[in-house]
C-alpha positions in Angstrom: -18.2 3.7 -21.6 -19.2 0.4 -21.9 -21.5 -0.9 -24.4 -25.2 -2.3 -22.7 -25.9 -6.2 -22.6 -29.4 -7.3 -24.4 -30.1 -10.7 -22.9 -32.7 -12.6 -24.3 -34.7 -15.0 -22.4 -38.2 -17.3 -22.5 -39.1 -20.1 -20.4 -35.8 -21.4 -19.1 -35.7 -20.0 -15.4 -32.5 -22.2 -14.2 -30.5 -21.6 -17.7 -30.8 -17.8 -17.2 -30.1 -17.3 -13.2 -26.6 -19.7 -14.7 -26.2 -16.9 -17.5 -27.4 -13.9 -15.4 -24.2 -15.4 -12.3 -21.9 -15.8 -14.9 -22.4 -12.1 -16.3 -22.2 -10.8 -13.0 -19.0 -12.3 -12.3 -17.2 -10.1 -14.9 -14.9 -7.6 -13.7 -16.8 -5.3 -16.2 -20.4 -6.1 -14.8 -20.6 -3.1 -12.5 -20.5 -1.0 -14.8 -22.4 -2.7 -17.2 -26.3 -1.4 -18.6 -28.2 -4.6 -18.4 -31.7 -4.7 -20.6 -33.3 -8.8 -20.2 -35.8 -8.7 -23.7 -38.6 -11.5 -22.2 -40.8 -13.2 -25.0 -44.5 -13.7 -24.3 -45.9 -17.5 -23.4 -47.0 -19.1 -26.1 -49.4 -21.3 -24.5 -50.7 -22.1 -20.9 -48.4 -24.8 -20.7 -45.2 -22.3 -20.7 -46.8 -19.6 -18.9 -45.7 -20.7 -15.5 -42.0 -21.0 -16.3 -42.5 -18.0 -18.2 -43.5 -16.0 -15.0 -40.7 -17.3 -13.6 -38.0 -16.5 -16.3 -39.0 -13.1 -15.1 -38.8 -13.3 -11.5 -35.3 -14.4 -12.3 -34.3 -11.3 -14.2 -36.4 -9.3 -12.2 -33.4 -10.2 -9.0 -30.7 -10.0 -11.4 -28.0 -7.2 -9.4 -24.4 -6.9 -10.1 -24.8 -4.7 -12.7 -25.3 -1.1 -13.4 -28.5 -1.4 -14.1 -31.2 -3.8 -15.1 -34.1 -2.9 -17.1 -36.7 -5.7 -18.2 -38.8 -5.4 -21.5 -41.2 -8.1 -21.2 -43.6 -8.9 -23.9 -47.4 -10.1 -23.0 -47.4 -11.8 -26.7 -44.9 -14.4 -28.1 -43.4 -13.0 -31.2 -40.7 -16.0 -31.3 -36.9 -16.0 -30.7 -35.8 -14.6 -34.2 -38.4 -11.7 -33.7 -37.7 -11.1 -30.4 -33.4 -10.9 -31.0 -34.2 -8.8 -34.2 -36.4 -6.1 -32.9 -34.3 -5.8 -29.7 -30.9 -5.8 -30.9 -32.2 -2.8 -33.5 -33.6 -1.1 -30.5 -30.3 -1.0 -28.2 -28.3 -0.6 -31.1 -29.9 2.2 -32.3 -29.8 3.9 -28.8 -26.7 3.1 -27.9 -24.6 2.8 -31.2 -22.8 -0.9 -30.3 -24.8 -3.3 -28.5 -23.5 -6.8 -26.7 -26.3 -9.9 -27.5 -26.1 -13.1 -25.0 -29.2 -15.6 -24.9 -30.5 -17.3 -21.9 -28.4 -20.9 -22.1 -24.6 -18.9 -22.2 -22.0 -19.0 -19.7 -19.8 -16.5 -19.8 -15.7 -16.3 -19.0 -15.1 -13.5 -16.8 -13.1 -11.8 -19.0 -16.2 -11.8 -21.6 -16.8 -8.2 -21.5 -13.6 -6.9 -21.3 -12.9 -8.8 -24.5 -16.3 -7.1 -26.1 -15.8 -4.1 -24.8 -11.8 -3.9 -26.1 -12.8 -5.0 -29.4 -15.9 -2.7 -30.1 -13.5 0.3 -29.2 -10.5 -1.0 -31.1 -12.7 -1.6 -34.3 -15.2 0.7 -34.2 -13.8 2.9 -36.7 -12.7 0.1 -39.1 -15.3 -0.3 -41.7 -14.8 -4.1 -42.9 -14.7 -5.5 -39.0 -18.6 -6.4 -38.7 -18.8 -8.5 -35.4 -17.3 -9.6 -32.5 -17.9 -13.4 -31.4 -17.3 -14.0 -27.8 -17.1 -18.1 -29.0 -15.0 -19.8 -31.1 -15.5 -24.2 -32.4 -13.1 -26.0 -30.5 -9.8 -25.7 -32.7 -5.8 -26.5 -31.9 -4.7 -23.4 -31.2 -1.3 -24.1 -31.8 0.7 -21.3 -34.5 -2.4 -19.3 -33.9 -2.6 -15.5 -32.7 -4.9 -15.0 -29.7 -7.8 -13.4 -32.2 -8.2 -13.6 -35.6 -10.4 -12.6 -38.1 -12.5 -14.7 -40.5 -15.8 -14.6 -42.6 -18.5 -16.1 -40.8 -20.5 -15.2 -37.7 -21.0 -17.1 -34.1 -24.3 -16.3 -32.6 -23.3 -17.5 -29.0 -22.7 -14.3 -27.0 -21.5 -11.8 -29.5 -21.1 -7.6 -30.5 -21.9 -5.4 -33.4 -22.0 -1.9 -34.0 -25.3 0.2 -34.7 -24.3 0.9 -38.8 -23.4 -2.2 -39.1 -26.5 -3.5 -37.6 -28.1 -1.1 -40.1 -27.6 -3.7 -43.2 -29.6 -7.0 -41.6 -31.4 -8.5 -44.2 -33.8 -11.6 -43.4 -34.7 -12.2 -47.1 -33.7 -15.9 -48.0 -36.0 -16.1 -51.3 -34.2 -12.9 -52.3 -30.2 -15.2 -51.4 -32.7 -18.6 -53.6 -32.8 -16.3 -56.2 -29.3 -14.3 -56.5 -26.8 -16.7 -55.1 -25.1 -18.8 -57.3 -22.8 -22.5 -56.6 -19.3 -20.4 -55.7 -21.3 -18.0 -53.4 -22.8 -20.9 -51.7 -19.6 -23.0 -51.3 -18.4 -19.4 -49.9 -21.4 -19.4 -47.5 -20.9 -22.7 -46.9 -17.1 -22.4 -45.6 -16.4 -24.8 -49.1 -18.7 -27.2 -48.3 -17.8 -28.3 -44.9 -21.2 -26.9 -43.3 -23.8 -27.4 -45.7 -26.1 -26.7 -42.7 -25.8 -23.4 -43.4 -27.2 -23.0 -46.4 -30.0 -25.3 -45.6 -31.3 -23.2 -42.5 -31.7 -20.3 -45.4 -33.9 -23.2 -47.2 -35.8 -24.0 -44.2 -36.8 -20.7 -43.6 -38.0 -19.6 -47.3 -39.8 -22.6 -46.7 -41.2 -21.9 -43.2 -40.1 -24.5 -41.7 -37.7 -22.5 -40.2 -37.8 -19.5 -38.4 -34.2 -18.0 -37.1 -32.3 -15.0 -37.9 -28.6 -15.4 -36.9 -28.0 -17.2 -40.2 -29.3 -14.2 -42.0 -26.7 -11.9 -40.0 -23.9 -14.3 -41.3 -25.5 -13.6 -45.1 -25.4 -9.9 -44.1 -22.2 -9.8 -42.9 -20.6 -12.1 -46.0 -22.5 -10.0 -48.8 -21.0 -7.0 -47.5 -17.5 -8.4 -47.6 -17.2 -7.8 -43.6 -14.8 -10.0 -41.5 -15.6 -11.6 -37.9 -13.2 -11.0 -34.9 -12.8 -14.3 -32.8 -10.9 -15.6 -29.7 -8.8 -18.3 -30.2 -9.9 -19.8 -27.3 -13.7 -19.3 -26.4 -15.1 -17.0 -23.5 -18.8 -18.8 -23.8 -19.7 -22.4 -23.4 -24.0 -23.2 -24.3 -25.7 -24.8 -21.7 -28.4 -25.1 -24.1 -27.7 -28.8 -25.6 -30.3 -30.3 -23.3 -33.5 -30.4 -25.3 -34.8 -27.3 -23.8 -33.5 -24.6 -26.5 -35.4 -23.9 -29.7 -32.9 -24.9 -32.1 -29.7 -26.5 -30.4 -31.7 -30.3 -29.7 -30.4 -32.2 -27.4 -27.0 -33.9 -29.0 -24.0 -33.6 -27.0 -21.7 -31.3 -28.3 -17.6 -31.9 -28.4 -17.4 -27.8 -27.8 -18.9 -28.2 -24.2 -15.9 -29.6 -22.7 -13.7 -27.1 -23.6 -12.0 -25.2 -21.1 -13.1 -21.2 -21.5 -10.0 -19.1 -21.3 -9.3 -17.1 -18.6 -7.7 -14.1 -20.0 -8.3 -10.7 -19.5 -6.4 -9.0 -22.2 -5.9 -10.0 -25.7 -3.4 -9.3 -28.5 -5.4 -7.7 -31.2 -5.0 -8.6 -34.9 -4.8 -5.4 -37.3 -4.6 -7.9 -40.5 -7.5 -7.1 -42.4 -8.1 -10.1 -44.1 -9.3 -13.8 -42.7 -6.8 -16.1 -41.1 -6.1 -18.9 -43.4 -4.8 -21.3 -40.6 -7.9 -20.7 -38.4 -9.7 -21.3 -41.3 -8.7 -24.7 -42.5 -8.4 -25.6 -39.0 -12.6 -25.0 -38.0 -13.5 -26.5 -41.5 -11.5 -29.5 -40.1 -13.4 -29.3 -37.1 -16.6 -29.0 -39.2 -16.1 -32.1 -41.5 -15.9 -34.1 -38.3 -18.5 -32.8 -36.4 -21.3 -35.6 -36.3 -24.3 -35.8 -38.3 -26.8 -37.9 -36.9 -27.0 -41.8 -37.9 -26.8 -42.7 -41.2 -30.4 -43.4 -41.3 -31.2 -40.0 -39.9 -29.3 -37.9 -42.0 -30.5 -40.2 -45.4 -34.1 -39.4 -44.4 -33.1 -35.3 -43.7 -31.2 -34.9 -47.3 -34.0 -36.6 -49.3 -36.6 -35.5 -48.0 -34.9 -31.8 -48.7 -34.2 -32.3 -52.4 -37.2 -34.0 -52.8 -39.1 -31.3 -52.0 -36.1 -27.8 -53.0 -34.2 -29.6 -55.4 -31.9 -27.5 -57.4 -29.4 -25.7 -56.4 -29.6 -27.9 -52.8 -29.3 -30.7 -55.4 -26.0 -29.3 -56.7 -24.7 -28.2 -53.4 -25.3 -31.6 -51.5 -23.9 -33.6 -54.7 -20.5 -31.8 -54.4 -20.6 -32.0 -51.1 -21.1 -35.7 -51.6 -18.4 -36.1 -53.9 -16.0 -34.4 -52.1 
């Protein structure tokens, strides 16, 4: 059987009818349980879109089925993804998570479904990304596996699921320099450990980076496609955390495979590795200005051990 779709959604009408036609374009789709998780308006202003976010899910067809749990009160994207993924996991034992700015290849759920069947009995495999950062893929197997997470159209299993954790004053307090540079694929996204920061600060409220902390304090590894079956349509200033920068991963082609060549290596891909931390340490940062006024104003007010992990970073 295959596993049920959770789509999240809020106030972007157009972004999800894109995601929604995409979905339904997968030779899997028909036989696909579809369940749209809509967040409540959080003001007047969004209320209108809001309504019609819904209308949009509301003609969604293609699919098995489509069942719509709309909210009357905004709880937020991080609550919403949480509590929903927990709920179709738990009923369903594997569940398939896509947000309202993905497109999808049409081969996406055949590669999700493959993958949660193949590894569902293999305790250290923790998640299936449906994206992957815009790599050479030459030398390299069609998937691989690796430590960290990609939240843009992804899978997991229901004990898996079971071990979320959003505690970052608990990762402040226990996590030392190596475990960060870890986390922080050896320094070449720093970003990561400063979105666990932000949100012990509240100033930040998201939870995929706390699945990636799950995942990497249980010792689990990632499945990924070489090549990516999901581009984000987000980068357009109308998602809650993507902004509005252009993004180099948006012109890549999605692949158009429906059949992969599974790894059974248990153990991260030291090739795609070095090759994503390349892509990483060139990945702009804002202008110098920008990103002066961002890392001061974060030590300033965290200090150690963001102190520590930005200086290496720094001197490296």
């Amino acid at each position: 059987m295959t596993a049920p779709v959770a789509v999240f959604a809020y106030a972007r009408p157009d972004h999800l009818r894109r995601t929604l036609a995409s979905l339904a374009a997968n030779t899997l789709a028909s036989e696909t349980q579809l369940i749209i998780f809509c967040d409540g308006p959080r003001s007047e202003e969004d209320a209108p879109r809001v309504r019609d976010v819904r209308e949009v899910a509301e003609a969604a067809t293609g699919f098995k089925s489509v069942e719509i749990r709309a909210r009357d009160e905004n709880v937020g994207l991080a609550a919403n993804i949480i509590e929903g993924v927990t709920q179709v996991a738990n009923a369903h034992g594997r569940v398939i998570v896509v947000e309202d700015d993905m497109v999808l290849a049409p081969g996406f759920l055949s590669f999700m479904n493959a993958a949660l069947d193949r590894y569902a009995d293999e305790p250290k495999v923790w998640h299936v990304s449906g994206w992957n950062y815009p790599i050479d893929s030459e030398g390299l197997p069609e998937t691989f596996f690796w430590r960290c997470i990609n939240c843009w159209g992804w899978a997991t299993w229901a004990d898996r699921w079971a071990h979320f954790q959003k505690d970052p004053d608990r990762l402040l307090a226990d996590w030392n320099m190596p475990t960060i540079d870890r986390f922080t694929l050896d320094r070449a996204e720093p970003d990561f450990w400063l979105h666990v920061e932000l949100n012990a600060s509240g100033r930040m409220n998201t939870w995929a980076i706390f699945w990636y902390a799950s995942v990497f304090e249980n010792g689990g590894l990632c499945l990924s496609p070489t090549q990516s079956l999901v581009r984000n349509i987000g980068f357009d200033g109308s998602g809650e955390h993507c902004g509005d920068e252009d993004d180099a991963s948006q012109a890549m082609a999605l692949s158009d495979q429906s059949e992969w060549r599974w790894s059974d290596s248990m153990s991260e891909h030291a090739m795609a590795y070095e090759r994503i931390r390349s892509v990483l340490q060139q990945k702009p940062r804002g202008s110098i200005r920008r990103r002066f006024r961002r890392r001061a104003a974060l030590l300033w007010k965290y200090g150690s051990p963001l102190r520590r992990l930005l200086a290496t970073k720094a001197a490296s």
